[in-house]
C-alpha positions in Angstrom: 332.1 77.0 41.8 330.4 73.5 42.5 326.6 72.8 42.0 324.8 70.1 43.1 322.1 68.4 41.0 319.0 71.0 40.0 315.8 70.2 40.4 315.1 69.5 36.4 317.9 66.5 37.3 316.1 64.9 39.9 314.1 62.0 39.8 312.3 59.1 41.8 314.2 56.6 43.1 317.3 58.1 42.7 319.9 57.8 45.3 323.5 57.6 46.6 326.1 56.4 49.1 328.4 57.9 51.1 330.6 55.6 53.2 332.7 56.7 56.5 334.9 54.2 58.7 334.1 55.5 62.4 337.3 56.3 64.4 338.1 57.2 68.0 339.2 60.6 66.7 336.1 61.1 65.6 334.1 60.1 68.5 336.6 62.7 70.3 336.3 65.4 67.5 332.5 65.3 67.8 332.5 65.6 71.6 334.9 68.3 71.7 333.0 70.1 69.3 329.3 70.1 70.6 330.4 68.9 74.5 328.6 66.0 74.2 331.0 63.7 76.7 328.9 61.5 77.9 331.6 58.4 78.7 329.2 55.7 77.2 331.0 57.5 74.1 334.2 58.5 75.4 335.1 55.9 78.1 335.7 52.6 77.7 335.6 51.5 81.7 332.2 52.8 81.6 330.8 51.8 78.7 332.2 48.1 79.6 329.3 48.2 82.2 326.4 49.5 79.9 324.7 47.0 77.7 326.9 47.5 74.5 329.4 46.9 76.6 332.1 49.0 74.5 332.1 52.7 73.8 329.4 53.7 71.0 330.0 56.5 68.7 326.9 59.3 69.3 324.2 58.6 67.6 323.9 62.5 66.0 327.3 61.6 64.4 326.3 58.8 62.5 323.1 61.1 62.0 325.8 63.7 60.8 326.9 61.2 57.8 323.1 61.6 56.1 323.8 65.5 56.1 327.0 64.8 54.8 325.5 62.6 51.8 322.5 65.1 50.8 325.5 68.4 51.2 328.0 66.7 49.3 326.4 64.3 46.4 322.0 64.1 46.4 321.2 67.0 45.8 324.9 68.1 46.8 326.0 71.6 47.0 323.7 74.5 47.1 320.7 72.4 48.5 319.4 73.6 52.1 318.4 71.2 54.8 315.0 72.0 56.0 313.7 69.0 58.1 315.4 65.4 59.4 313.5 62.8 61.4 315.8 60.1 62.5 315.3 57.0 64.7 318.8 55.1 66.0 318.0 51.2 65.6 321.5 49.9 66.4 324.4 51.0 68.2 328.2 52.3 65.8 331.2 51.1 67.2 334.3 52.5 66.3 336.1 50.9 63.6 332.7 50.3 61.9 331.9 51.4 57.9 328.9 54.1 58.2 327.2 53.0 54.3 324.6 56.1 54.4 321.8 55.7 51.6 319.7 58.6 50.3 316.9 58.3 48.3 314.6 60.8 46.6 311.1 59.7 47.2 308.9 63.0 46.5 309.8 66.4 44.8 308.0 69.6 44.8 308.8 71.5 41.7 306.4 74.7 42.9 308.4 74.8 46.4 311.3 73.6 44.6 311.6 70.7 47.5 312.9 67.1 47.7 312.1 64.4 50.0 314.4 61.9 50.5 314.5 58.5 52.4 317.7 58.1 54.7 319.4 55.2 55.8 322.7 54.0 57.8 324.1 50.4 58.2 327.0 49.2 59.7 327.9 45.1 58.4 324.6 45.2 56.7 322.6 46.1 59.7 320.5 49.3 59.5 321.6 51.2 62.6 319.9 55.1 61.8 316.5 55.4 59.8 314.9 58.4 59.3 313.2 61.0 56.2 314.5 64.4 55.3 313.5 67.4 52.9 315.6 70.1 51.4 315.1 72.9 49.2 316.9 73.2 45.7 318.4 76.7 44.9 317.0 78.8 42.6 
């Protein structure tokens, strides 16, 4: 069975990456599964007349690379997702490296909670900002 980090290992400041190159499949994969097909993702014609001028990979994707970061390596497995703000700075293209930071800023030993700042850049440009907080299990 894997186990994530417990809250005794957690500290300030620490963080991790998790990298993801975007492809078209996954643009597609995404759509398919929540029927999000809005063609500024999904068709290129379209999106050549929008103001990015390409097709963009949906925001809530890239968003979906935090969740990936926190279930997966800070806190990693067993940790529960409780709350995610998010604001999208900067447009992911596909073909584009996803680096997604987390970083614990607070924990709550009595709620047995984390805080944890969340970041995304593409190139060095941060493209997804936002804070999350999960619960550590028992």
């Amino acid at each position: 069975m894997t186990t994530g980090y417990t809250l005794e290992q957690l500290s300030i400041d620490q963080s991790v990456e998790y990298r993801k190159v975007v492809t078209q499949a996954d643009v597609q994969a995404f759509a398919d599964v929540t029927g999000d097909t809005n063609p500024v993702h999904l068709d290129a014609e379209y999106a050549a007349i929008t103001s990015f001028g390409k097709p963009i990979a949906h925001g809530m994707l890239t968003a979906g690379f935090i969740s990936a970061a926190i279930g997966t390596k800070l806190p990693g497995p067993g940790c529960i997702y409780l709350e995610q703000t998010l604001k999208f700075r900067s447009p992911v293209f596909v073909g584009q490296e996803v680096v997604t930071k987390v970083t614990i800023t607070d924990i709550n030993e009595r709620r047995r909670r984390a805080t944890l700042k969340t970041v995304c850049e593409c190139d060095g440009k941060v493209v997804v900002t936002g804070e999350a907080t999960i619960m550590l299990p028992v």
